[in-house]
C-alpha positions in Angstrom: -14.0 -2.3 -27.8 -13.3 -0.8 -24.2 -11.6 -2.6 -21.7 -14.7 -3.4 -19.6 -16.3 -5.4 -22.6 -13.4 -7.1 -23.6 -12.8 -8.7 -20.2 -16.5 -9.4 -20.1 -16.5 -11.3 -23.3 -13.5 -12.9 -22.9 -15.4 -14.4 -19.4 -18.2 -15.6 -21.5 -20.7 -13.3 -19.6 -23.4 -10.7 -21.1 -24.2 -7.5 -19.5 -26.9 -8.9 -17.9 -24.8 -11.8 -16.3 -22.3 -9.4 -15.4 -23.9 -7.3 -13.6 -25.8 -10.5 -11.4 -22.3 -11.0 -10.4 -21.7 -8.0 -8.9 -24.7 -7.6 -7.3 -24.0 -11.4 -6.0 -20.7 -9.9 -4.8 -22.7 -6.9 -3.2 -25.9 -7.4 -2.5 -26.8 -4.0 -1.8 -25.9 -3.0 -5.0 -28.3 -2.1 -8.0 -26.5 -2.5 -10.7 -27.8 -3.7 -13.6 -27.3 -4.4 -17.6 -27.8 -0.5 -18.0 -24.7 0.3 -16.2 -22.8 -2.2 -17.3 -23.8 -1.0 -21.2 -22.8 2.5 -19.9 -19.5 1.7 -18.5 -18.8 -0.4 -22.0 -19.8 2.8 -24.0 -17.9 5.3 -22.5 -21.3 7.3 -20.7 -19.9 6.7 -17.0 -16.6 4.8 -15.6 -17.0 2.8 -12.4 -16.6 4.5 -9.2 -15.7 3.9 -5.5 -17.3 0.5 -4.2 -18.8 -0.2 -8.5 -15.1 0.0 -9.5 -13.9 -2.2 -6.9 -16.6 -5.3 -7.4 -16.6 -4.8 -10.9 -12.9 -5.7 -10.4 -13.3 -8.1 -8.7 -16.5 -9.6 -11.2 -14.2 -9.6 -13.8 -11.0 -11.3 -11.6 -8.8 -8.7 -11.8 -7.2 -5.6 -10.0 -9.1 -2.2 -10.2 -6.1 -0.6 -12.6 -6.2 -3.5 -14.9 -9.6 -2.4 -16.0 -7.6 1.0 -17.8 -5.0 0.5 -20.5 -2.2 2.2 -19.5 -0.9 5.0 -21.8 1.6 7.4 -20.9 0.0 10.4 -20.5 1.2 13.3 -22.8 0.0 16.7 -23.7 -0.3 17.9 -20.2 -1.9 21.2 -20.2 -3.5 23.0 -17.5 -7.4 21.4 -17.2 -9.2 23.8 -14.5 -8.3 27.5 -13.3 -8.9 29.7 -10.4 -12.6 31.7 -10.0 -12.6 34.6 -7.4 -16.0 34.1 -5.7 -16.7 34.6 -1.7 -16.0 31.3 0.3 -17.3 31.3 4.1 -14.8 31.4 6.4 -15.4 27.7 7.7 -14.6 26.7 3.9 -11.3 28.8 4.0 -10.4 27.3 7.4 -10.4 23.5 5.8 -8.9 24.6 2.5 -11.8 24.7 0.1 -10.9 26.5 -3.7 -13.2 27.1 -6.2 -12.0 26.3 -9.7 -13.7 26.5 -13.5 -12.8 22.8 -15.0 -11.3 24.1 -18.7 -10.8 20.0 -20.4 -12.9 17.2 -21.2 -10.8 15.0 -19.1 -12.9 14.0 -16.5 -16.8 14.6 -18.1 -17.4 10.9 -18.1 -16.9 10.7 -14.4 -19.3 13.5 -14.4 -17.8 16.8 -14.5 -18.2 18.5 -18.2 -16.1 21.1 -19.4 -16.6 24.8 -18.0 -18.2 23.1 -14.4 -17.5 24.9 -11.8 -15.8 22.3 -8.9 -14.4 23.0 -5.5 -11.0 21.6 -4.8 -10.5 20.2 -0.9 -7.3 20.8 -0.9 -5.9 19.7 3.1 -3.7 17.0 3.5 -6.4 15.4 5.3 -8.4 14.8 2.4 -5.8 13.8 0.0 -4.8 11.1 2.6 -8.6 9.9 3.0 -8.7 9.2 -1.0 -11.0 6.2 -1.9 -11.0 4.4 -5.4 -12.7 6.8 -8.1 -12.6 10.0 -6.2 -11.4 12.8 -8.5 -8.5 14.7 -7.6 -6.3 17.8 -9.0 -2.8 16.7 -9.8 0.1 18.9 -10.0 2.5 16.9 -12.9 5.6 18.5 -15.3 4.5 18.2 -18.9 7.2 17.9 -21.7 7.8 21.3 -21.9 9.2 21.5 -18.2 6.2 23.6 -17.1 4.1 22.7 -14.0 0.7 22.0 -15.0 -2.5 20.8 -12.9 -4.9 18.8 -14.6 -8.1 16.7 -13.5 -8.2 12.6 -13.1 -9.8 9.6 -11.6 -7.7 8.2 -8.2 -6.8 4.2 -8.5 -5.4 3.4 -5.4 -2.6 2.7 -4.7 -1.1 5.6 -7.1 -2.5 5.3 -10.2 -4.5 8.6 -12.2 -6.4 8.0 -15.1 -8.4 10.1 -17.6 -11.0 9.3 -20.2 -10.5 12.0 -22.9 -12.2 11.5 -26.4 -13.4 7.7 -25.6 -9.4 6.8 -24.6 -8.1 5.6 -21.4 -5.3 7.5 -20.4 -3.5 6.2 -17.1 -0.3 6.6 -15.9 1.3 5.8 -12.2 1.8 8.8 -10.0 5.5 7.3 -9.0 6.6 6.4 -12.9 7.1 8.6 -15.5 9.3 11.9 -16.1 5.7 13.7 -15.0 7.0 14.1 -11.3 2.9 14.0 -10.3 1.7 14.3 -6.9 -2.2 14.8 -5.9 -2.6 18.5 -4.9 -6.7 18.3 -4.0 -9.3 16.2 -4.2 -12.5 17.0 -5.8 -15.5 17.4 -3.8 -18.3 15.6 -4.8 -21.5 17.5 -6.4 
């Protein structure tokens, strides 16, 4: 049982109820018992203003909704690809990258996607709950790694690799992580 079901349940609320609340909470919103059955089954995690109200739904803060794991086995999750950029994508810091993990394909990006990296100050500053981002982190070894994960404000990264949450705090930890890029939508 994911985290997102157990709250649920432990509310007294179906899918169906759950996602009335939210759209109560938002009334622009369309969510409905569909996403709510995908976000309980692993298909999609919550993002941006869906994270936030479904946070709010089930009375808690947007991390609470991940179990917190320390992350471990930090390898390096995407790599460089030489391609021509424009020179107005240069100019704000755009990178092309081939995504080499599993670690974020529930938020939507499957292994061997090719994703560009916004990699300007600006846009790490601007981050918004959900976005992806590339984060530079030490794994056990000592070597500098740079792997892929979901943005919790205010510094938490989390990954959902083979049906597990993995979160950890950019600030805790002996990972020394910091955000390097964000990921730019499709």
């Amino acid at each position: 049982m994911n985290r997102i079901q157990h709250l649920r349940e432990k509310l007294g609320l179906d899918q169906a109820q759950l996602a009335a609340k939210i759209r109560e909470l938002n009334p622009g919103s369309k969510t409905s018992q569909t996403n709510i059955s995908r976000w309980e089954n692993g298909e999609r995690f919550p993002r941006g203003k869906n994270l936030i109200m479904l946070a709010i739904a089930l009375g808690v803060k947007p991390a609470d909704l991940i179990e917190t794991i320390l992350a471990v086995d930090l390898q390096n999750e995407f790599e460089p690809v030489e391609m021509m950029m424009s020179d107005a994508l240069v100019k704000l810091d755009i990178r092309a990258y081939r995504v080499t993990s599993d670690s974020v394909e529930r938020a939507g990006i499957p292994d061997g996607a090719l994703v560009l990296l916004h990699c300007s100050a600006e846009a790490i500053n601007t981050l918004a709950p959900g976005d992806l981002v590339a984060v530079e982190a030490v794994n056990e070894d000592g070597e500098s790694v740079r792997v892929l994960r979901q943005y919790l404000p205010p510094d938490l990264v989390t990954t959902n690799r083979n049906g597990t949450n993995i979160s950890t705090r950019i600030s805790d930890g002996p990972h020394n992580m910091r955000i390097v890029a964000k990921v730019i939508p499709k």
